[in-house]
N, C-alpha and C positions, 0 to 999 in steps of 0.2 A: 640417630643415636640419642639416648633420654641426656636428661643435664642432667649436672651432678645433685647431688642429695646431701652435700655438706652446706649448711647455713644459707650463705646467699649466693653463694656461687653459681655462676650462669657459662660455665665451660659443661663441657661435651661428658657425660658419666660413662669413660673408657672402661673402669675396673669394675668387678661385680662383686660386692661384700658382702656376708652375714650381721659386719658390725654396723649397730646404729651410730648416726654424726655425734649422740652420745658416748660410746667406745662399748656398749653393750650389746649382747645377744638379745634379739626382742623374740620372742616367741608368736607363731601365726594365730596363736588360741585355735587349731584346726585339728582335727584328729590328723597325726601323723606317724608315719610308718620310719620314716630315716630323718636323718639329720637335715640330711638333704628339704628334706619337705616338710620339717619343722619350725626353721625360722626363716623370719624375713629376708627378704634381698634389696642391697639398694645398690644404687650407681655411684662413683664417684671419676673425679680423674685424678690423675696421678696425683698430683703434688696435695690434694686432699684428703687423698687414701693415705697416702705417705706422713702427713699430718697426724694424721687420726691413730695411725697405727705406732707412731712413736709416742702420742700422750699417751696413748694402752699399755704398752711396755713400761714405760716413766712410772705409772700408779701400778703393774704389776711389781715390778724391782722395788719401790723405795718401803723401806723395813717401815716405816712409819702408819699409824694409823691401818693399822690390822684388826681393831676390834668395834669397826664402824660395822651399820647394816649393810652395805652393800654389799653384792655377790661379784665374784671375779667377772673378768671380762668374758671370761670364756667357758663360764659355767655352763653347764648343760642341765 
């Protein structure tokens, strides 16, 4: 099983995600045809996926700082 893909974590990467350990969509730069085959994959295990996916939500929800560059989490 690969390790996880969150920071230093050296547990087993059980769940398979689109999001990078930064909470964003990374794109493969590869000609792609679906979603599927468009962005990256990484591993994580639970309690780092489960991490990652609550600071994602936290900075989608909070009204604050809406008119920075960055793109949502889940931009396509």
């Amino acid at each position: 099983m690969p390790k996880c893909d969150f920071n230093e974590c050296n547990r087993s990467g059980s769940q398979v995600s689109r999001l990078s350990p930064e909470g964003f969509l990374v794109s493969s730069g590869k000609k792609a045809y679906s979603f599927r085959e468009a962005y990256e994959r990484y591993n994580y295990c639970k309690e780092c996926h489960d991490r990652l996916m609550k600071d994602v939500w936290s900075r989608v929800r909070d009204s604050g700082g809406k008119d920075d560059d960055h793109v949502a989490p889940t931009a396509v």
